[in-house]
C-alpha positions, -999 to +999 in steps of 0.1 A: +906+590-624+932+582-593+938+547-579+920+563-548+887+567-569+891+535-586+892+517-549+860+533-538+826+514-542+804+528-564+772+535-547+743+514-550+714+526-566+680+516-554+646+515-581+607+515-573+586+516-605+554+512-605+521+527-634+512+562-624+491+589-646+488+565-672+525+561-679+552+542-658+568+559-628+602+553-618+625+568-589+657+559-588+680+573-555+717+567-548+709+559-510+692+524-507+674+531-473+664+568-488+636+549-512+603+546-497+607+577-478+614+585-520+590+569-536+561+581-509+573+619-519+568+609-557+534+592-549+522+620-534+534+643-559+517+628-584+486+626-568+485+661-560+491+666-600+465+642-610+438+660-588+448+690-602+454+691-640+445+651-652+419+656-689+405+622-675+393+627-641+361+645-638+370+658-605+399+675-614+406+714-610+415+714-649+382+700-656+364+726-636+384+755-654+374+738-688+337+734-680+337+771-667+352+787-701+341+823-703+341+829-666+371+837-638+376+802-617+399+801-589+425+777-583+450+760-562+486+772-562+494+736-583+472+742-606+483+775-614+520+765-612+511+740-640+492+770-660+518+792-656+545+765-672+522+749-694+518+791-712+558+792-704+559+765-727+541+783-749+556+816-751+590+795-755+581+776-783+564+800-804+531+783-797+542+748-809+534+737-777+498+750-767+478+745-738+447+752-758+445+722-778+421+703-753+395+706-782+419+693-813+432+662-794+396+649-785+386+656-820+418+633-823+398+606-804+423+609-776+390+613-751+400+585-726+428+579-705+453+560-724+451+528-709+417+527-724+427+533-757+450+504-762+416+479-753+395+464-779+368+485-793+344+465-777+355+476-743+352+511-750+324+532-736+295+536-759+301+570-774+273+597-766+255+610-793+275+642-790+307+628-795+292+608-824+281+638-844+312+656-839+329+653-874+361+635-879+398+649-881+404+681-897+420+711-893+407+730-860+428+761-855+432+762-820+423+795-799+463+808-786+476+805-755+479+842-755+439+841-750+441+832-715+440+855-682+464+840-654+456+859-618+484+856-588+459+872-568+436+857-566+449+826-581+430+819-609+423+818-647+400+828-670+399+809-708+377+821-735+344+804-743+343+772-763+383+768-753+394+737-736+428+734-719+452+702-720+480+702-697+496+670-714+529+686-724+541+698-695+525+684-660+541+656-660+574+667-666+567+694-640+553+671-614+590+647-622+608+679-612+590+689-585+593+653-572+628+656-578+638+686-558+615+672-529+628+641-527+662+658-527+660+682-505+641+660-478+664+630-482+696+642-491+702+617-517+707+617-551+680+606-569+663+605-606+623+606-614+609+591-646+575+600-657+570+576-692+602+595-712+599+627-691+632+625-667+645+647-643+676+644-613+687+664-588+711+661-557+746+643-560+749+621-593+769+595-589+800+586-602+793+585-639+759+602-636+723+591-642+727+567-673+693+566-696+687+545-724+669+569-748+646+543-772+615+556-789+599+539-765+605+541-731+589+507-718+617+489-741+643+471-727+678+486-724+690+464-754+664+478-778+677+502-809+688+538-796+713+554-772+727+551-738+738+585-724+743+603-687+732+631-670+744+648-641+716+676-640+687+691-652+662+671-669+660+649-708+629+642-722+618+621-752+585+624-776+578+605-798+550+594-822+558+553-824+541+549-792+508+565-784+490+560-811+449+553-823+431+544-854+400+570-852+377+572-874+397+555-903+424+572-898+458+565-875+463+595-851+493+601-824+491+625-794+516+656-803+487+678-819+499+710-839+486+738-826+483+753-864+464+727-882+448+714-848+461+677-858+481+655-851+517+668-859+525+660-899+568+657-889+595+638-908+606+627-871+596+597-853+613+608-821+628+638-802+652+637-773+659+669-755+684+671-725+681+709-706+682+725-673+651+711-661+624+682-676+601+713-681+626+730-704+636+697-720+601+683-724+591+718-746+615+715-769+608+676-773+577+679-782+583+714-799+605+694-820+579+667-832+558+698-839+584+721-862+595+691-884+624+705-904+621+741-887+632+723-855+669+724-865+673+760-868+650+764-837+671+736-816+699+752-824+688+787-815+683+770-783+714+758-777+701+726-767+716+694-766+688+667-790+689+636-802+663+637-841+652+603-852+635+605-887+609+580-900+636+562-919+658+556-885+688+585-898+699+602-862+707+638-865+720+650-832+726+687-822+739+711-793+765+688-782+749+656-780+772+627-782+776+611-814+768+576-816+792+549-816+800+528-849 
């Protein structure tokens, strides 16, 4: 670095956060007067995604496809960009992440946003009788992404009777880098979106890039165990099973469902940080990850991805490139 570079002011970074789709929200832009005009692009973004492929609204264009399994239902352009990622995904990660799980992960008890799941029982919803003579957690193979018809034209989808779709992995991470590239392009600053631990950036990064703490939890402060990196691109993601989490019928359940078993993930790793071209891309393997246990290595690898393994008993294992930790 010159003494010219050294003299110049690094640029002040300006931060909205707020709770969004269950999850914190958080844009960060390297202009100061660029951030409401930013954080009104990522509030309408992720409206737009809620409407379109939230489990827990009724109203919801996922919904509608879900209730109309077994018959063609047209849909919005967002809802089939989210379909066509979410069986992207899919087809990337040799079906360890699967859009078709919607059935496994309320088994699961995941049913309710998940704001709702942290209250007491008591402040619960009564459960219906049907959801009370479902049985408990087992094995549920779920029906294949490869099972569902995507139209361009018309836009639409058709899933097979009895299948329900979940959109979990992979809307919010597309709805940060959609945000991302908006805010972007329409403000011409540099800027970073953080959907719970789905990130993506785009425009100029500054100086020494977007700096993320990656935790196992991403509501924990920056001096909580983990690693401080920077990005200049793309998008990192982190899943993890430490934080969204349920006892359920006497058992204790997490989110990341295998697809396989059609329970949650049985993985000697506690948390997955992926860094990759987009928060799509990263998000995928992340959570692929979880789901491959020790298979994720070899498939990380084949990947050429850049990841951060934390196993149950705290060992890191990084790959791809990731820095090594310091100490």
């Amino acid at each position: 670095m010159s003494d010219a570079d050294r003299g110049r002011a690094a640029p002040q970074l300006a931060t909205a956060s707020w709770e969004a789709l269950g999850t914190s929200a958080l844009v960060q832009v390297a202009d100061p007067a660029a951030l409401p005009r930013a954080r009104a692009l990522l509030e309408c973004e992720l409206e737009a995604i809620d409407r379109a492929a939230s489990r827990f609204r009724a109203d919801s264009e996922l919904e509608r496809v879900n209730a109309s399994a077994g018959r063609f239902v047209r849909v919005s352009p967002l809802l089939h960009e989210a379909l066509a990622v979410a069986l992207g995904a899919a087809e990337r990660s040799g079906g360890a992440v699967d859009p078709t799980i919607g059935r496994a992960i309320r088994l699961a008890g995941y049913r309710r946003d998940w704001r709702e799941l942290q209250q007491p029982l008591s402040a619960l919803p009564v459960s219906t009788p049907a959801e009370a003579s479902e049985p408990g957690v087992h094995a549920v193979l779920a029906a294949g992404f490869r099972q569902v018809r995507l139209w361009r034209e018309p836009p639409g989808v058709l899933i097979p009777p009895g299948v329900s779709l979940d959109l979990g992995a992979t809307a919010k991470a597309l709805a940060a880098d959609r945000a991302a590239r908006t805010i972007a392009a329409e403000t011409g600053a540099g800027v970073l979106v953080a959907l719970g631990g789905d990130i993506a950036v785009a425009g100029p990064a500054p100086p020494e890039g977007w700096v993320i703490h990656v935790t196992d939890d991403h509501r924990s402060s920056p001096t909580a165990p983990g690693q401080t990196v920077s990005i200049t691109a793309g998008g990192l993601a982190t899943s993890s099973i430490t934080t969204r989490r349920w006892r359920h019928r006497g058992a204790d359940m997490h989110h990341i469902i295998d697809p396989a078993s059609g329970a949650p993930a049985r993985t000697p790793w506690r948390t997955a940080s992926v860094a990759a071209p987009s928060c799509v891309e990263a998000n995928t393997a992340s959570t692929a990850a979880i789901v491959l246990g020790e298979r994720a290595l070899e498939w990380l690898t084949a990947q050429q991805l850049p990841a951060r393994l934390v196993a149950r008993t705290g060992e890191v294992t990084v790959l791809g490139g990731w820095p090594r930790e310091q100490g």
